[in-house]
N, C-alpha and C positions, 0 to 999 in steps of 0.2 A: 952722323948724318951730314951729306954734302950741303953745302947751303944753301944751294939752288932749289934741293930739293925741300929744304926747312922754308924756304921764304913762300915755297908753292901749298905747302898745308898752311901757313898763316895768311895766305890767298884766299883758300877757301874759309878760311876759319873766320875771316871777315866778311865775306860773301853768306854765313850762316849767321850771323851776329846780325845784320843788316836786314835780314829775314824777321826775326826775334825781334829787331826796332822796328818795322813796321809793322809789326801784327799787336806790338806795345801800344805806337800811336796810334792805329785806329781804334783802340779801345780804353787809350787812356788807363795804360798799367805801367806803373812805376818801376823803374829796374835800375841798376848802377853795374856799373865794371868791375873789379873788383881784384886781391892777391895780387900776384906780379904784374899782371895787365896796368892794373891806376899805379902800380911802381913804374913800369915801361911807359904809362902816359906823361907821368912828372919828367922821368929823365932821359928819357928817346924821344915823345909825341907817338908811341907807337911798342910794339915788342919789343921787350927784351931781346937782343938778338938770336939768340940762342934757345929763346923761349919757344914751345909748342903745345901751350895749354892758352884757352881763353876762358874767364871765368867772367859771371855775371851775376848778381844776386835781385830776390826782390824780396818784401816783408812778404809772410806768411799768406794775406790776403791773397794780394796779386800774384803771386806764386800758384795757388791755387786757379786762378782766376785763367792766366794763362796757359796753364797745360789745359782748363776745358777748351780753350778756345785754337789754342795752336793746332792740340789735335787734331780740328775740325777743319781748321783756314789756312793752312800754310799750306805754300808752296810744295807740289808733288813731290819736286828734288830733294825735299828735307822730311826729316824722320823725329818725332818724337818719343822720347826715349826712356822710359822708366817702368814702374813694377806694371801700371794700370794696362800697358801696352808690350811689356815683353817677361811674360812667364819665368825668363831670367834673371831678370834684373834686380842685384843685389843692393844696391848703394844708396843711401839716403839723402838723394839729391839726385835732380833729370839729366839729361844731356838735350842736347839736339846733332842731330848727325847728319851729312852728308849720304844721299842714299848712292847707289855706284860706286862708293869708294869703300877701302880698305886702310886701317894703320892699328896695326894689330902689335900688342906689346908679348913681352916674353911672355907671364902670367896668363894671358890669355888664350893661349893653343887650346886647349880642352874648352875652351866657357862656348857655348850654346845660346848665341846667339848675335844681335850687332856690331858690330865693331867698324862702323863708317867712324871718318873725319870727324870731332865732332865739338861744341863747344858746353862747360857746363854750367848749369844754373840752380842756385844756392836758394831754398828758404829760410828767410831769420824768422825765428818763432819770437813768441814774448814772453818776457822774464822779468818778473819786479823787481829784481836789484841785480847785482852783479857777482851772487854767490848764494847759494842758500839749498838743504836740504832737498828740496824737488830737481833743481837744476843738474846737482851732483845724478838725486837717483836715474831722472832722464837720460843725463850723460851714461850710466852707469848700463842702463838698459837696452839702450839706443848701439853700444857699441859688442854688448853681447849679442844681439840679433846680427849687425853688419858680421862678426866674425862668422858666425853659424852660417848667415848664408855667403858669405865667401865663399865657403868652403863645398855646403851644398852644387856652387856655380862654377866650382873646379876655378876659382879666382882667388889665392886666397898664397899667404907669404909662410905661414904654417908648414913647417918641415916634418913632422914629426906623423908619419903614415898611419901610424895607430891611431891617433887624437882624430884625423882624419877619418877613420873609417868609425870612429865611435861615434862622432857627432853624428855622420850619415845616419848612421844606423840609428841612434834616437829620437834624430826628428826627417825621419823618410814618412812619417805621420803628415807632418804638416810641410805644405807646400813653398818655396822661397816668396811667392807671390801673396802668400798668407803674414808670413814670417815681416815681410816688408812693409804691408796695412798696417799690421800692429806698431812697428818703427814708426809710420809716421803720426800714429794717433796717440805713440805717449811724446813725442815731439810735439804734437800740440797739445798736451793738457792745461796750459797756462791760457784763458781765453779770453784774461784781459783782455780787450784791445784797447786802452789807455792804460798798460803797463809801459812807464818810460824805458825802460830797457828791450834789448831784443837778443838773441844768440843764434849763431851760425853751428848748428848740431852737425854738419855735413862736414865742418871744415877741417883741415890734418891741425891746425894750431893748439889746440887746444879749450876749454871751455872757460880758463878766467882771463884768457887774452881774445877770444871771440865774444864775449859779453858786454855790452857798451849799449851806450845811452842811443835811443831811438834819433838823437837830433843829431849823431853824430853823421849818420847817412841822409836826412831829412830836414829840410827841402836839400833838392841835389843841386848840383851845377855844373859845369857842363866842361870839358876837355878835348885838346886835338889828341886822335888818334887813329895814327895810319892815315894825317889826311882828311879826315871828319870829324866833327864832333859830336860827342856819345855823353850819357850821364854819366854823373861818377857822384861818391858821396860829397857831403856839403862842407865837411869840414875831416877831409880827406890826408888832412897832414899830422891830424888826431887818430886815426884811422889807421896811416902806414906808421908810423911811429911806436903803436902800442903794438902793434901785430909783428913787425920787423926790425924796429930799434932806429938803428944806424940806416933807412933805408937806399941814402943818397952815395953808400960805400959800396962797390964792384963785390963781389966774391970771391973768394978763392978760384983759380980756374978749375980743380978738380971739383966745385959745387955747382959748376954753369952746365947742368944737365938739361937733358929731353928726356921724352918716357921710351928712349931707345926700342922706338919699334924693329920686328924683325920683318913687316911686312908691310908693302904699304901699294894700295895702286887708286890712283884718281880716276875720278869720273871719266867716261867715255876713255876710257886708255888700258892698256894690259898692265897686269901686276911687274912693279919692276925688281927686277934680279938685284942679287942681294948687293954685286957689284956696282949697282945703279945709285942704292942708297948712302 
């Protein structure tokens, strides 16, 4: 992707993020930055260069708390994004999108429905320790439904046509919108809320490197990014460390990816030719 055109979706991508902080602060909901973004805020002030994801998370509360309320109060231009509002929507974790726009990935041709600009936001659930039989089976549960309905949502990395058309076919019973309630109510069965740990069910890491003490994101503080300053966890260098390692090392150049879209058109503008991107 030319860069011009990568610097103009992390444009908007900030312009929806800015949205999301102020529909936070009038209601007093906690949220942090989060993955590469709080990497890009330590070592840029801002993106990854290369980067074209923004991520943001909140504890399970104000997770909930915000999609009632986004739904309701945001800005026309933006699109809330998940099972309760798009019959589609397979993934265990919202977005917010850009409405008018387009950035559609390879995967996505067949899926049946949104695909604006969009940024996405994480719930951590609660976990009393950092490993233990419920955690495993949630994980265990949580990632059988995400595969089913991938695939139900024509989204899905599964090669194999038959497997494909058997899932279909078993559960054309039950809805992806169905399939994705139940994902998120064994994701909450822990309902602690003074369980000191939390986990990120959503995230590609894994579940005993997303599993961490509740104070490691709580109280937050605060970082430039892009030029303003955004929460981020409290003790944020515990955080990139266990998740990333080495966080402060470059990557290999063949690892500095985007989610190579094959389409992409911004607001008020025509879709641009493949030559454009």
């Amino acid at each position: 992707m030319k860069q011009e055109i990568l610097k103009k979706v992390q444009n908007y991508q900030i312009e929806i993020l800015d949205e999301v902080v102020r529909i936070c602060q009038k209601h007093k909901i906690q949220y942090f930055i989060m993955g590469g973004n709080l990497i890009g805020a330590i070592r840029n002030k801002g993106f990854i260069p290369w980067d074209d994801d923004l991520d943001i998370a909140m504890m399970r509360e104000d997770y909930d708390k915000f999609l009632n309320i986004a739904t309701k109060e945001m800005d026309e231009k933006f699109l809330v994004d998940n099972a309760e509002n798009n019959e589609n929507y397979y993934l265990p974790f919202a977005k917010v999108r850009m409405r008018d726009s387009l950035y559609e990935e390879p995967e996505q041709k067949d899926y049946q429905g949104p695909k604006g600009i969009w940024i996405d936001i994480f719930p951590l659930d609660n976990a009393s320790k950092e490993n233990s039989l419920l955690i495993q089976l949630q994980t265990f549960l949580k990632e059988i439904i995400h595969f089913v309905n991938a695939i139900k949502a024509n989204v899905t990395t599964e090669k194999n046509p038959i497997v494909k058309k058997i899932i279909k076919f078993i559960f054309t019973p039950i809805s992806i919108k169905k399939l994705a309630r139940l994902q998120q109510r064994i994701m909450k069965w822990n309902t602690n809320e003074k369980a000191k740990y939390c986990i990120s069910f959503g995230a590609k890491y894994g579940m005993r490197k997303q599993t961490m003490l509740k104070s490691v994101f709580l109280p937050t503080t605060q970082l430039e990014y892009e030029g303003k300053m955004y929460e981020a966890p409290g003790n944020y260098e515990f955080y990139l460390k266990r998740v990333y390692g080495d966080y402060m090392t470059l990557p290999p150049e063949d690892k500095r990816i985007t989610h190579n879209p094959c389409r992409i058109k911004f607001p008020n503008e025509e879709e641009l030719r493949p030559e454009e991107m």
